[in-house]
Wavefront OBJ file of the C-alpha trace (Angstrom):
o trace
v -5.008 13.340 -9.462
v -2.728 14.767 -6.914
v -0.543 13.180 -4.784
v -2.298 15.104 -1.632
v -5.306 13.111 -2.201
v -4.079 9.588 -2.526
v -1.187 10.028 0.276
v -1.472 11.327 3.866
v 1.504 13.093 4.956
v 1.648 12.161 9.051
v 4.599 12.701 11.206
v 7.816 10.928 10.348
v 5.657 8.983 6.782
v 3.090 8.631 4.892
v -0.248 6.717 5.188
v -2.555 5.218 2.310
v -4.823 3.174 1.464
v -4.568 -0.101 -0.241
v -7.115 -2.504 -1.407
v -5.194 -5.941 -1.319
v -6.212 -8.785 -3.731
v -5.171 -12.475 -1.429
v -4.543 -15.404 -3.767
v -3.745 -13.217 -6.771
v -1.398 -15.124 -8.885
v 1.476 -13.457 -7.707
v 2.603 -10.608 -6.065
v 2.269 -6.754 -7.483
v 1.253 -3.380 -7.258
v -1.102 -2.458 -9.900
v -1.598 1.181 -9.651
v -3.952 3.547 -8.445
v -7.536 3.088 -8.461
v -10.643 5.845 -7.037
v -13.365 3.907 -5.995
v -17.247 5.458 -6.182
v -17.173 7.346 -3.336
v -14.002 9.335 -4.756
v -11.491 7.640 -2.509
v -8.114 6.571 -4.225
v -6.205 3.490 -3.056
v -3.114 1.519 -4.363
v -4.571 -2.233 -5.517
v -1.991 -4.767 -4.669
v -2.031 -8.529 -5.022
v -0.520 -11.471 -3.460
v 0.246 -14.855 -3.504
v -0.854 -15.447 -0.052
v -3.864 -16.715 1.290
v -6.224 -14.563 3.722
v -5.033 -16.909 6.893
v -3.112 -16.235 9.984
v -2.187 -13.000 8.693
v 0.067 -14.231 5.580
v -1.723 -12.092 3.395
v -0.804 -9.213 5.474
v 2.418 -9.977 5.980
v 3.136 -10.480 2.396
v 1.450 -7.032 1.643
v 4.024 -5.617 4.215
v 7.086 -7.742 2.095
v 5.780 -5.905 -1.005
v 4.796 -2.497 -0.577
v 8.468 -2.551 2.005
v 10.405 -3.375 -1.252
v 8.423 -1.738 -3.682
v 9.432 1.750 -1.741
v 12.588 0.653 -1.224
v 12.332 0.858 2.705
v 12.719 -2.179 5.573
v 9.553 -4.210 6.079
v 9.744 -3.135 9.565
v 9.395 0.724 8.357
v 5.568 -0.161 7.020
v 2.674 -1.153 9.076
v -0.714 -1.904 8.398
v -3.232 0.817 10.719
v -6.257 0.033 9.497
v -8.536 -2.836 8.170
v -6.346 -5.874 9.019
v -8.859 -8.014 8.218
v -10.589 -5.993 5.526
v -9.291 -6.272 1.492
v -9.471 -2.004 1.995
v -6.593 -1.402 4.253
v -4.688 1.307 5.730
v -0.581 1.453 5.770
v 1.657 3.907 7.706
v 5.479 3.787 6.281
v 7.680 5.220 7.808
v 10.889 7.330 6.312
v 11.880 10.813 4.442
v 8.436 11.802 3.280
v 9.210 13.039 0.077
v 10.776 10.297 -1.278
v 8.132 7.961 -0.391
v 5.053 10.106 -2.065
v 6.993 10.060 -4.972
v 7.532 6.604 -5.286
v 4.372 5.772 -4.234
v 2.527 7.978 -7.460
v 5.856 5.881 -9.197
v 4.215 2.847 -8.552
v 0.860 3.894 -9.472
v 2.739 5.329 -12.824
v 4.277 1.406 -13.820
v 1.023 -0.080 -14.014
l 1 2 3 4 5 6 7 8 9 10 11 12 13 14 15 16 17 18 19 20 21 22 23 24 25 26 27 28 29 30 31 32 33 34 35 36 37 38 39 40 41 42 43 44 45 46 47 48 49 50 51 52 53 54 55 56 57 58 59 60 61 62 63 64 65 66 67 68 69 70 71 72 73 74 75 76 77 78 79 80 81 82 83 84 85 86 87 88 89 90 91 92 93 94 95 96 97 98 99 100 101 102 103 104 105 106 107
């Protein structure tokens, strides 16, 4: 599938989605997933339980590291309190689309 599909390219980043697994066993990216309506998203897990936003914030520890960028470069846009979220990240676009279909390739 091509990297246009799973990542939007907006401004100064990159946006996708991610469907985020709380109380996972530990903390990963898993790969890339397309759901039934034909929608690809990055599934993540995390320690972290669903409460006062520790979930999130360990979402925003993983996915900062995982690229390689500071946590305060990623931010979650959409679906805070959904397990389908959205994530802007900030930084030299190119290099963050290919990581990101990197993850997706170290399942």
């Amino acid at each position: 599938m091509a990297s246009a599909e799973r990542v939007q390219i907006r401004g100064n980043g990159v946006s996708v989605r991610v469907r985020l697994t709380p109380k996972g066993g530990r903390d990963a990216v898993e790969g890339w997933e397309t759901d039934s309506s034909g929608t690809s998203h990055l599934k993540a897990r995390v320690r972290a339980a669903p409460e006062s936003g520790k979930a999130n914030a360990a979402l925003i520890d993983l996915i900062a590291e995982a690229l390689g960028v500071s946590r305060s470069h990623v931010a979650i846009t959409g679906g805070e309190k959904a397990r389908l979220k959205t994530l802007a990240v900030t930084g030299d676009t190119s290099a963050l689309v290919a990581r990101l279909e990197n993850l997706g390739a170290a399942k």
